[in-house]
C-alpha positions as CSV (number, residue, x, y, z in Angstrom):
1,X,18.8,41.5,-24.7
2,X,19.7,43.4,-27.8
3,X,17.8,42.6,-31.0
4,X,21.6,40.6,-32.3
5,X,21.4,39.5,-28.8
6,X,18.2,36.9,-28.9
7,X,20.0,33.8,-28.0
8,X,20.2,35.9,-24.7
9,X,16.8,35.5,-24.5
10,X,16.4,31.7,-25.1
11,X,18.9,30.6,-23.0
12,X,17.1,31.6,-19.5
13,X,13.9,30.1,-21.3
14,X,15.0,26.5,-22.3
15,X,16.8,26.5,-18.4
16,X,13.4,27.2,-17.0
17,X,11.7,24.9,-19.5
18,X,14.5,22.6,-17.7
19,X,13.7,23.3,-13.8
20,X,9.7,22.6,-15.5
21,X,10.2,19.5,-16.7
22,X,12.6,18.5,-13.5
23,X,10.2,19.2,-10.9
24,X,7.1,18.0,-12.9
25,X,8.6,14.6,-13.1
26,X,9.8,14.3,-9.2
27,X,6.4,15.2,-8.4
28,X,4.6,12.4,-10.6
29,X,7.5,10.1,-9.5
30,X,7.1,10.6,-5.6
31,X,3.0,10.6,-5.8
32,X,3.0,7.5,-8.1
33,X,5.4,5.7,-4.9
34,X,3.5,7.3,-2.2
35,X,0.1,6.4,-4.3
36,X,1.5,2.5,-4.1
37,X,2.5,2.3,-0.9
38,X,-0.7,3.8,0.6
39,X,-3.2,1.7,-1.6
40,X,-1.2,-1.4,-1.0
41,X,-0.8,-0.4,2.4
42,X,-5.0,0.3,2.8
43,X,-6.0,-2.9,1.4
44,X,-3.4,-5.0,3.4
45,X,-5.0,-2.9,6.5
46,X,-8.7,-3.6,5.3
47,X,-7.6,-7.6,4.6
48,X,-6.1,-8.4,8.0
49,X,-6.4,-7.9,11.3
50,X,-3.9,-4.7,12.5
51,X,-2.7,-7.0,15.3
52,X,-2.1,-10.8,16.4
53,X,-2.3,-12.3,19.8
54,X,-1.0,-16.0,20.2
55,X,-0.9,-17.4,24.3
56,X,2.0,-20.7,24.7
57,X,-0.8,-22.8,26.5
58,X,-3.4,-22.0,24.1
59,X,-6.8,-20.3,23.5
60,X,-9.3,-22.0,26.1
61,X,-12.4,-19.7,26.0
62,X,-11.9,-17.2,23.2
63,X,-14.9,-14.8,24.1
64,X,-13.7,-14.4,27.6
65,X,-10.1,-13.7,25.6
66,X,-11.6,-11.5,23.6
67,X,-13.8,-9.2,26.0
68,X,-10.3,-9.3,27.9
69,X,-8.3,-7.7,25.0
70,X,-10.9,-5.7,23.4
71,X,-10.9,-3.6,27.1
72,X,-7.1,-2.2,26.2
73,X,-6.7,1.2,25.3
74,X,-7.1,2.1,21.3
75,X,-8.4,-1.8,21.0
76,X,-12.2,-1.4,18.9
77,X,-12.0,-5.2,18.1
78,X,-11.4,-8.8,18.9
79,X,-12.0,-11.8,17.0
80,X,-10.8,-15.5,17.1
81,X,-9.3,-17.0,14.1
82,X,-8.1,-20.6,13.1
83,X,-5.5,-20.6,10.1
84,X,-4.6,-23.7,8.1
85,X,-3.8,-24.7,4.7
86,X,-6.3,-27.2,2.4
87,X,-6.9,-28.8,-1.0
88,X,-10.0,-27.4,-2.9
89,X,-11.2,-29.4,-5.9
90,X,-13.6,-29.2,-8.5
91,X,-14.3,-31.0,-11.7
92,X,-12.5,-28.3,-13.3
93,X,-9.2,-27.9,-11.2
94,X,-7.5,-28.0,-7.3
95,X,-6.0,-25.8,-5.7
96,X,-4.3,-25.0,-2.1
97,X,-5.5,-22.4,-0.4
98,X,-5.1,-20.6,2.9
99,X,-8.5,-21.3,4.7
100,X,-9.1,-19.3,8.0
101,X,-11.8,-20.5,10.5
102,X,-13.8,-17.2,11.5
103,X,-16.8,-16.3,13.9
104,X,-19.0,-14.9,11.5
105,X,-20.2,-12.5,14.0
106,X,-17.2,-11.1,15.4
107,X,-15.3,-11.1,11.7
108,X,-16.5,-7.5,11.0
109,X,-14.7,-6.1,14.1
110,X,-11.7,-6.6,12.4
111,X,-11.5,-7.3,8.9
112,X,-13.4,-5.4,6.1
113,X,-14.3,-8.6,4.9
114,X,-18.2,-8.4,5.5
115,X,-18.3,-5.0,3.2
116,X,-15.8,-7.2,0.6
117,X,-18.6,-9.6,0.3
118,X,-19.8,-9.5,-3.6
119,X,-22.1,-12.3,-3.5
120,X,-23.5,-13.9,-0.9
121,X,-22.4,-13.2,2.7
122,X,-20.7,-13.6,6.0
123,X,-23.4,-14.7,8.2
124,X,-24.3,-17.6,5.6
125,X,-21.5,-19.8,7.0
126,X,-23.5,-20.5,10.0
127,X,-26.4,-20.8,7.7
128,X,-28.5,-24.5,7.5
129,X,-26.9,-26.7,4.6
130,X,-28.1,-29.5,2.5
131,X,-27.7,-33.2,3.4
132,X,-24.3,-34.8,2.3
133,X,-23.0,-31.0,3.0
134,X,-20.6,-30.6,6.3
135,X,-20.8,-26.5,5.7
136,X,-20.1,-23.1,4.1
137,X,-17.3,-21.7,2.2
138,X,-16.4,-18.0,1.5
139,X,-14.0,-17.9,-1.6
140,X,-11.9,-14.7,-3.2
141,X,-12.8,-13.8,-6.3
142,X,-10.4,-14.6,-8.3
143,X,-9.9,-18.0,-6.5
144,X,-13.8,-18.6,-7.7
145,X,-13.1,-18.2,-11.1
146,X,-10.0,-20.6,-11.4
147,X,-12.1,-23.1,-9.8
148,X,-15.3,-22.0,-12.1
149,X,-17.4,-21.9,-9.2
150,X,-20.8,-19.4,-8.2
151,X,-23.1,-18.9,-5.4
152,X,-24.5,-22.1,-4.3
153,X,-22.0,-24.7,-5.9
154,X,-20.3,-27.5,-4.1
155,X,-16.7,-27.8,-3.7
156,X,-14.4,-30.6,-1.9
157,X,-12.1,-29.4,0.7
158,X,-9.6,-31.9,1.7
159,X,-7.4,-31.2,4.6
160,X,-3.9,-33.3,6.6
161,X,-5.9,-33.8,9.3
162,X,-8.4,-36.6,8.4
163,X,-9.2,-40.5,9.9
164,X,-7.3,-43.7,10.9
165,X,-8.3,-46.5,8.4
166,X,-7.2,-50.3,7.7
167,X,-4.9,-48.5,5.1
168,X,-3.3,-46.1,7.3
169,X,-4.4,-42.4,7.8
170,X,-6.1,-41.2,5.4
171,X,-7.2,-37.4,4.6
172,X,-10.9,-36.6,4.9
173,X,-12.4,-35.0,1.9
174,X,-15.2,-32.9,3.2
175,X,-18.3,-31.4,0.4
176,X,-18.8,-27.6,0.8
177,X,-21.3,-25.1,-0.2
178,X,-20.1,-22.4,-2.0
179,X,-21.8,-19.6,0.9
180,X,-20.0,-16.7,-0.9
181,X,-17.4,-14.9,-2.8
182,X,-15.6,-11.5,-1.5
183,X,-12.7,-9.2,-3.1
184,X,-10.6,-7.7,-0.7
185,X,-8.9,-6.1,-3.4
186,X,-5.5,-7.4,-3.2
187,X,-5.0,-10.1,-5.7
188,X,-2.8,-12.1,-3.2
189,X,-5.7,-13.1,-1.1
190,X,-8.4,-13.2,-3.9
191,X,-6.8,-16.1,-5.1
192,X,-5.4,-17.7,-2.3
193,X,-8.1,-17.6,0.8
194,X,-11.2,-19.2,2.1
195,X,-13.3,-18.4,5.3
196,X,-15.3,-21.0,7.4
197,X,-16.9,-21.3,10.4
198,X,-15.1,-21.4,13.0
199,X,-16.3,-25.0,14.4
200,X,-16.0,-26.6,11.5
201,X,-12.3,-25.4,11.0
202,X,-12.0,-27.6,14.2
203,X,-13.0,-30.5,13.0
204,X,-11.4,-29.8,9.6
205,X,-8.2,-29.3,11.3
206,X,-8.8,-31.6,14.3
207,X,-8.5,-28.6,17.3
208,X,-10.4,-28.0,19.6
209,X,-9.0,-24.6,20.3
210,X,-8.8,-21.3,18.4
211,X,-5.0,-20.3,17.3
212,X,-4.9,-16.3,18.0
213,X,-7.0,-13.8,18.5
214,X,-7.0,-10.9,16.0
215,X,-7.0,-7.8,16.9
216,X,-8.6,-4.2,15.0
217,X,-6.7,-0.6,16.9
218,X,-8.1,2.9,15.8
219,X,-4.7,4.0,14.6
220,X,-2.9,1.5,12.1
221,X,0.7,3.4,12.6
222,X,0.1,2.7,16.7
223,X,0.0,-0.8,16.0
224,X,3.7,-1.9,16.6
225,X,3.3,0.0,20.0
226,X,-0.2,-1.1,20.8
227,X,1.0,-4.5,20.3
228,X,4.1,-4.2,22.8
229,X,1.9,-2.8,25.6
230,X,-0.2,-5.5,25.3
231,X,2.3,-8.1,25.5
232,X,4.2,-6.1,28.4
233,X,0.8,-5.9,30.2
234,X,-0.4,-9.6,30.0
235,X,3.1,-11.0,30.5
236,X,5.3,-13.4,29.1
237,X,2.4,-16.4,27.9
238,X,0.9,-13.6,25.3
239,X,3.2,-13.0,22.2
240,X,1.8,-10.3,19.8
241,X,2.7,-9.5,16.5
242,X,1.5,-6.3,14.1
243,X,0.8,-6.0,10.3
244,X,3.7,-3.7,10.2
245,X,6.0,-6.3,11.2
246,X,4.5,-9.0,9.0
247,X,4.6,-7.0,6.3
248,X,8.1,-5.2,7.0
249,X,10.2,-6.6,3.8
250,X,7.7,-5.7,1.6
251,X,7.0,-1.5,2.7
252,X,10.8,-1.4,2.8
253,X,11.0,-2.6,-0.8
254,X,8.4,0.0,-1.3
255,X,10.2,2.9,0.5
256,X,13.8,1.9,-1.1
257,X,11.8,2.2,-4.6
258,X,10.5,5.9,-4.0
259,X,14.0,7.1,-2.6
260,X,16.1,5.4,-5.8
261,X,13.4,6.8,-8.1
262,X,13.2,9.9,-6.3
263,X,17.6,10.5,-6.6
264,X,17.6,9.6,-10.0
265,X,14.9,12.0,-11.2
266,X,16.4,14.9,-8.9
267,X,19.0,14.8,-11.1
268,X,17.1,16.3,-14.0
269,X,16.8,18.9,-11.6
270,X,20.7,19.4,-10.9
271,X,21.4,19.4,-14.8
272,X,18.6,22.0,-15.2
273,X,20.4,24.0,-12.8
274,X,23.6,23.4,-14.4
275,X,21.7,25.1,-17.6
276,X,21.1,28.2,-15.4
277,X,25.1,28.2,-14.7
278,X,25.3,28.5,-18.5
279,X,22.9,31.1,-19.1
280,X,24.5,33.1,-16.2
281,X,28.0,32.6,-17.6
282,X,26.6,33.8,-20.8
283,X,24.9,36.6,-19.8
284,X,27.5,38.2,-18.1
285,X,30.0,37.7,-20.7
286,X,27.6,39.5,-23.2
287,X,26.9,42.3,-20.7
288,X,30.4,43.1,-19.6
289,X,30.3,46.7,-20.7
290,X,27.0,47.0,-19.7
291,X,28.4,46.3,-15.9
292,X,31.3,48.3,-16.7
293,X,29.1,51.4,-17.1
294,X,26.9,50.5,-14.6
295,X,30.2,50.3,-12.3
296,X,31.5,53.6,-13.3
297,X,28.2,55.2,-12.4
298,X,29.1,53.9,-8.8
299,X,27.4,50.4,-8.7
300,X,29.3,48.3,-6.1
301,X,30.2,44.7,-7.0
302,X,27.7,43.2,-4.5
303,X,24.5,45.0,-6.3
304,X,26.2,44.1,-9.7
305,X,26.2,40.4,-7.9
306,X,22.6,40.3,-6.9
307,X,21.2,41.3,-10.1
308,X,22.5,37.7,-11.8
309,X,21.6,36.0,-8.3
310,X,18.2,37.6,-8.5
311,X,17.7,36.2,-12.3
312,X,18.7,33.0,-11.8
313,X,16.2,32.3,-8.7
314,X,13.5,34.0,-11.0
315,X,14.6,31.1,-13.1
316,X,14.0,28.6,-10.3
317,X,10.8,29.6,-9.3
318,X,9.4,30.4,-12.5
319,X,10.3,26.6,-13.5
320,X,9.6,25.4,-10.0
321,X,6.1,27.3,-9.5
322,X,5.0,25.8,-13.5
323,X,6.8,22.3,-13.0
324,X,5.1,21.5,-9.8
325,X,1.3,22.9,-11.1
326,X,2.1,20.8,-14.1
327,X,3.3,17.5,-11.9
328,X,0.0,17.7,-9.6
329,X,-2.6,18.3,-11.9
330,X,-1.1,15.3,-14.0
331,X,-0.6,12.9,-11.1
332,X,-4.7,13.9,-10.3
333,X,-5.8,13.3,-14.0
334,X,-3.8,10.0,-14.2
335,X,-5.3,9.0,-10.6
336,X,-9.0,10.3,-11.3
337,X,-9.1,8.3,-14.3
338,X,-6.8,5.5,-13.9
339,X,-5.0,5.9,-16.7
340,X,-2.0,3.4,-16.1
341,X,-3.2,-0.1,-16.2
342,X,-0.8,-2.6,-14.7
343,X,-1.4,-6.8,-14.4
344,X,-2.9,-7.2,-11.0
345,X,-1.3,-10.5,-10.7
346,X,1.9,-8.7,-10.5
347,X,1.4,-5.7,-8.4
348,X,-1.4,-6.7,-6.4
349,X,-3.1,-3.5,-7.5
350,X,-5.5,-3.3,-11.6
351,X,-4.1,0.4,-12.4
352,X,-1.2,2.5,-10.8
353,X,-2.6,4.9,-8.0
354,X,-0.9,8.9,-7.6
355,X,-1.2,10.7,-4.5
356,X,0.5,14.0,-3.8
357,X,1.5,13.7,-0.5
358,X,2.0,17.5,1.2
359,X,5.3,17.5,3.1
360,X,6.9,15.6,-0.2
361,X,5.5,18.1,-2.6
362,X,6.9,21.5,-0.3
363,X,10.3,19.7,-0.1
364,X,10.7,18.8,-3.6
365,X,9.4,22.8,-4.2
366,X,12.1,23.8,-1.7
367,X,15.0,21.5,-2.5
368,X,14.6,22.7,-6.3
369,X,14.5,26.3,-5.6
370,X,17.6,26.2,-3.1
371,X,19.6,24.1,-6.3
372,X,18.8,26.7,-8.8
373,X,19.7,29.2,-6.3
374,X,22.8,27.6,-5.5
């Protein structure tokens, strides 16, 4: 540009300022989704068992089950589980909760729950107890401290399934020892779940059978199909069911999220490149006699052509190549140090997690090139 011409000059730097700011954001917007879903995802994983195994005539011997299932291919784990729903009460408040009758051995095969444990621990449940005590309790973290319980403290469970009095049936409050208290991370099961052993979650719920067997693979994104051989191979008494499936509605929340998000940003990225239109449009109204000498000193229309075309995708990747520095080294700062703090009560999660997840990041840095080349 000519010294009268400096607006030239600006033009082509605001557009790439434009295409920086653009890509910078889709980059921050798609590692903040993929950052959710994978730490949501991980702690779901961690939390519960990667597969369920129900059989229509029930569970006789669950070890025998067990050794059985934990034979199949990719299968590292096999644990019995009884699931039911009960009153806890202290002085200070009740509250329902989903209590899960575990084998305190076998647990760790397939939860995470053993290295979740902040006070206390697993193998307590099958621990002696007091007199006047029927047995151990493991309780979330956050369930502990709306009940104001610690280590060691008693706590009344009261379940359906109690005794037949002169007044009718009547519910069978049962005194437990607080054996101790894990945090699985998500905030729907810190507040929501107790462990027990697994015999005394049959007389609790009056069973003498386990429900399912759970099930741990060595490849969580196998699952679905791990969980359809199994069936296919045991026949038509074994139903299974995967964490995928159970947890279907909420991932496809998750993935609708990151692909509205993700449209809506691009477009910052579309009106950037509409600013390179502009500049263009500009530039070659200001240099018509320019081209008109450079045409009379035998310049063909085509190389006239790719001198603009060759500006404009400078432009891109000039704004590309600082935009998507820019949006990964802020999506690692605000990840290393947590910078976002949401209420875990809400999104399950204390701060908003960024990943940068490769094929995302080379398709957003393709897709915004081929725009501002277009």
């Amino acid at each position: 540009a000519k010294r009268k011409q400096a607006f030239i000059s600006v033009i082509p730097l605001i557009s790439t300022l434009g295409v920086t700011v653009g890509v910078m954001a889709l980059v921050i917007a798609l590692a903040l989704m993929t950052g959710l879903q994978g730490e949501i995802r991980d702690r779901i994983v961690g939390a519960n068992p990667h597969i369920y195994v129900w059989k229509t005539n029930g569970i006789q011997d669950y070890r025998a089950e067990s050794d059985m299932l934990r034979r199949f291919p990719h299968v590292i784990g096999a644990a019995p589980a009884i699931l039911g729903k009960a009153l806890v009460s202290t002085a200070r408040l009740d509250e329902f909760v989903n209590l899960t009758g575990i084998d305190p051995v076998l647990e760790s095969s397939v939860t995470d729950l053993r290295a979740a444990m902040q006070q206390g621990s697993v193998d307590a449940l099958s621990g002696p107890n007091p007199e006047g005590v029927a047995g151990g309790i493991l309780l979330g973290k956050d369930l502990a401290a709306k009940l104001g319980v610690a280590i060691g403290d008693s706590v009344t469970v009261t379940t359906l399934h109690g005794t037949l009095s002169p007044m009718g049936y009547l519910p069978l409050p049962r005194l437990l020892r607080v054996a101790g208290i894990f945090s699985l991370g998500l905030y729907e099961f810190d507040s929501t779940t107790g462990f027990v052993a697994l015999d005394l979650a049959k007389r609790m719920f009056a069973k003498e059978q386990v429900d399912l067997i759970q099930l741990r693979v060595d490849d969580v994104y196998a699952a679905q199909r791990i969980a359809r051989d199994i069936s296919a191979e045991l026949g038509e008494h074994y139903f299974t069911d995967d964490w995928s499936e159970m947890n279907r509605s909420l991932f496809s929340a998750l993935w609708l999220e990151k692909m509205a998000i993700s449209l809506t940003i691009g477009l910052i990225v579309m009106v950037a490149a509409l600013n390179i239109v502009a500049s263009l449009i500009l530039l070659v109204m200001e240099k018509h006699r320019d081209i008109a000498i450079l045409k009379t000193m035998g310049a063909n229309a085509r190389s006239i052509t790719a001198i603009f075309m060759l500006q404009g995708v400078i432009i891109g990747l000039l704004g590309t190549t600082m935009g998507a520095s820019a949006g990964y080294l802020l999506s690692f700062v605000l990840d290393r140090y947590k910078v976002i703090r949401i209420p875990v009560d809400v999104y399950q999660v204390s701060h908003v997690p960024f990943h940068v997840d490769g094929p995302d990041f080379v398709m957003v840095i393709i897709a915004a090139v081929a725009v501002c080349f277009v």
